[in-house]
Phi, psi and omega in degrees: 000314187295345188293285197327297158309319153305311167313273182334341160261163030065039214256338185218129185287172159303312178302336168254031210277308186304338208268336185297324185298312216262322152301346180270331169296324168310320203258066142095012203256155159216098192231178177290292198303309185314260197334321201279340195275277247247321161302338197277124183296164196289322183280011155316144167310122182309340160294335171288313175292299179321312194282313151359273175285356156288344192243326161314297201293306184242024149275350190269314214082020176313161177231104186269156188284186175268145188340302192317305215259343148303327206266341177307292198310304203311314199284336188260355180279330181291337189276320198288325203287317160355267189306337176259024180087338209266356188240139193249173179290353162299315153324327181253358142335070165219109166276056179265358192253349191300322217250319210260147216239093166285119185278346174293188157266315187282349189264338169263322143333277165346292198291325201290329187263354164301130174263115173338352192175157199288275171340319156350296199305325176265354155307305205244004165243041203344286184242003187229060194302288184003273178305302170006259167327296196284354151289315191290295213301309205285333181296310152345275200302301217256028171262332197268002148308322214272143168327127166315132183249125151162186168304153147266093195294000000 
């Protein structure tokens, strides 16, 4: 469920759409299109792959959401990965985030402190990475504080 959201930001690549199929079979989920979806090697066609998995997502019955309220989930799984280290800051350089219309205080927190781009970061923090970071971390902790915008398992 959480691949099926992502896919909808624009969050998951096609290459990795099989290795997500092939956890959902681990984890009990089962369809025609999910095996055939878990079977496709990654350099399939990526039109192949999409659709699979549009037809997986909805033999399972998911209901995928709307752009808006995936790319919400994306920005606070991006913020949860933060806070655990798994994402460095160069990683959160992206003006892909630039377009999205937060509705919270903590999702515009968040956001106001993402720099469009990596060369950014020393443009735009000069000498004072330090704090930075620690204004990201506190921003981070309290979007990912906040009720979960995203699937339910």
């Amino acid at each position: 469920m959480e691949a099926a959201w992502l896919y909808q930001a624009d969050q998951v690549s096609p290459e990795d759409l099989s290795r997500a199929a092939a956890q959902a079979l681990a984890g009990a989920m089962d369809t025609p299109a999910l095996r055939e979806l878990a079977g496709l090697p990654r350099h399939a066609d990526p039109r192949d792959i999409r659709d699979t998995f549009e037809q997986a997502v909805d033999e399972a019955g998911i209901v995928l959401p709307d752009r808006y309220l995936a790319r919400r989930f994306a920005l606070r799984r991006l913020a949860t990965r933060f806070t655990a280290g798994e994402v460095g800051l160069g990683e959160l350089a992206s003006d892909e985030w630039s377009d999205l219309e937060a509705e919270t205080a903590e999702e515009r927190a968040f956001l106001a402190l993402l720099p469009p781009c990596a060369c950014c970061i020393k443009y735009t923090l000069g000498l004072d990475e330090v704090a930075w970071k620690a204004q990201l971390r506190i921003a981070a902790r309290a979007l990912v504080s906040q009720p979960d915008v995203g699937p339910r398992f």
